[in-house]
Every structure is written in C-alpha cells, then in structure tokens.
N, C-alpha and C positions, 0 to 999 in steps of 0.2 A: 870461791870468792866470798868476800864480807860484805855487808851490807849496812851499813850504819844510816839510820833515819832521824833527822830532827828540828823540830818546830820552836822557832823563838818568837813569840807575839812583840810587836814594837811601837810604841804610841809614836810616829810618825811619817810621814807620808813615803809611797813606795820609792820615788826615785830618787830621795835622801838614801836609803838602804839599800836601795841596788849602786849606787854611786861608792858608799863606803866598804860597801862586801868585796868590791873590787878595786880598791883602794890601798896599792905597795905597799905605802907609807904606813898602817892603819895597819896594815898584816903586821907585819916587820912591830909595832908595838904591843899588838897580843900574840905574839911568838916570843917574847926579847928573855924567855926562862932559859928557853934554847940557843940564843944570841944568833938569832936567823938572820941572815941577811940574801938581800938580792944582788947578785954579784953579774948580769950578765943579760942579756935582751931586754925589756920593760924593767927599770930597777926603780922608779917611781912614779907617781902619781896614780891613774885611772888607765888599769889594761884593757884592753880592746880585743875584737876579733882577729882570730890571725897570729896577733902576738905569743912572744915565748919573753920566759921568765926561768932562768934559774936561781935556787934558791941554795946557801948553806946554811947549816943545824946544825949543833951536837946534838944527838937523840939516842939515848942509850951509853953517853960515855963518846961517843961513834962521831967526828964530824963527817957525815955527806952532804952531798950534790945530788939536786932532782930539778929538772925542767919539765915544764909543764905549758902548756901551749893555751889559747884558749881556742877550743874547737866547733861552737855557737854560743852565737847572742842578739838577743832581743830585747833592747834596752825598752824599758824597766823592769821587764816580765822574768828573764831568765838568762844566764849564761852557764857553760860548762866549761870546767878546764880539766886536761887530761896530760898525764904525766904522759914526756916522748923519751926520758930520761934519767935513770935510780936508781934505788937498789932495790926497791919492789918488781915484782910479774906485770902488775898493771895500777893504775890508778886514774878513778873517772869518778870527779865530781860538779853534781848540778847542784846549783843556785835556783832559786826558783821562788818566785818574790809574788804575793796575794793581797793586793790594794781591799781592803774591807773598810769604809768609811775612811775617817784618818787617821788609820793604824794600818800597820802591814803585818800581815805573817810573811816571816823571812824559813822557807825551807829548803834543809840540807839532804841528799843524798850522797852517799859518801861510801862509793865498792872502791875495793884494793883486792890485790890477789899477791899475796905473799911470796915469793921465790922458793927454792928448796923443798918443794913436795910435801910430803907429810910433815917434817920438821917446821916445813912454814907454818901450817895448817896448827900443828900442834901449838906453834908460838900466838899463831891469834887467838885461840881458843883461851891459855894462859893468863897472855896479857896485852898483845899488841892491838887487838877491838877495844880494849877497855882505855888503852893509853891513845889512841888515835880520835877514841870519840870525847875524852876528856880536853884535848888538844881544842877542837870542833868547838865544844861548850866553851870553853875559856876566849874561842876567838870572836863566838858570838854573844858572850855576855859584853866584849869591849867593844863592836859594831851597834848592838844595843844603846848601851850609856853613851857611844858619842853621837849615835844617830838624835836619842832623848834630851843631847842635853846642845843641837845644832850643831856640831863641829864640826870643822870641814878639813879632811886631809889630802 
C-alpha cells in the first residue's frame, strides 16, 4: 500500500472547508485536466454519509470508472470516502479538517493499493504516488482559493 500525507493551511473557518472538500461541483473543477465527471449516485452538490459517487477520467490516456462511497462523517471534523469500485486494489481516503483560530488546517490521508502485484508496486514507486499526490495538491490548492476568497459550490 501507498501512503500519501498532506497539510494545506487555509485562512478560513473549518466549516467553509469541510463543506467545499466535499463539494461535486468544486471536485469536478479541480479535476477538469482529466475532464472528470460524476456520472452516477451523488453527481452534485455536498455528499453525505452513506452516499456513492461515480466518477469518469481519462488518466493515463485510459478513460475509467471509480465509485467511491463515503464511509464516515463528522461534519466539520472529518469524513472518509473509499473506493467500492476501479481499477485500483483499494482506495481510502480521510479528510480531516483542524479549526485553529480562523484558519483551518485542511489534512489529507491518501492509501491506494495498486492491482497487479509487483507490477503495481513497481508502477507507484515510478510514477503513480507522484502523479496521484500531484492530482491531491492541485485539488487542494482550488478548495483553498475558493474557500479564501468565500465561494460557494
């Protein structure tokens, strides 16, 4: 398994950031390299406990299908969502949102387990940790600037 960790400081208040981190609409705009869309259970607005979401991407060339569920939440504190469906072994990532005054640290944990044994293995070590935590930064530099500058999606 892979392990990706990472902290984005945000000047404003936690339940602005926990609201937009789970915000379709907002994904689907820091995805749009890969012309992601949500094609199926939750395809907008603010997903919830419980809910599934399937997502398309070209990624690699490759368009797939991945759903992903979310499997807790503690609005404002935290939620996780975990893929039930793709072409990965597994995928489980928390949210996990830290009120400090009126700024939030917004943190990601981010395991996947690649399919195909050592080939998988081999391919995250190459380039698929590097292209997945680039994906991560890119979605929380745009949850950032829209949380900093009030946006609502």
């Amino acid at each position: 398994m892979t392990q990706i960790e990472l902290s984005t400081h945000i000047n404003a208040p936690i339940d602005r950031c926990f609201d937009l981190a789970r915000s379709i609409d907002l994904h689907m705009e820091s995805t749009k390299q890969t012309g992601e869309q949500a094609i199926a259970g939750r395809t907008s607005g603010l997903i919830e406990l419980d809910e599934t979401i399937t997502w398309r991407a070209r990624h690699f060339g490759i368009w797939q299908t991945l759903t992903s569920k979310i499997t807790e939440f503690e609005y404002p504190n935290h939620f996780t969502d975990e893929m039930v469906e793709g072409a990965f072994k597994s995928i489980r990532h928390e949210h996990l949102f830290y009120a400090i005054n009126d700024q939030t640290v917004m943190k990601d944990i981010f395991i996947f387990e690649s399919p195909f044994g050592i080939l998988g293995k081999l391919a995250n070590f190459l380039f698929l940790a590097r292209y997945m935590e680039n994906l991560l930064v890119r979605r929380n530099k745009v949850i950032k600037k829209a949380a900093e500058l009030n946006h609502r999606f």
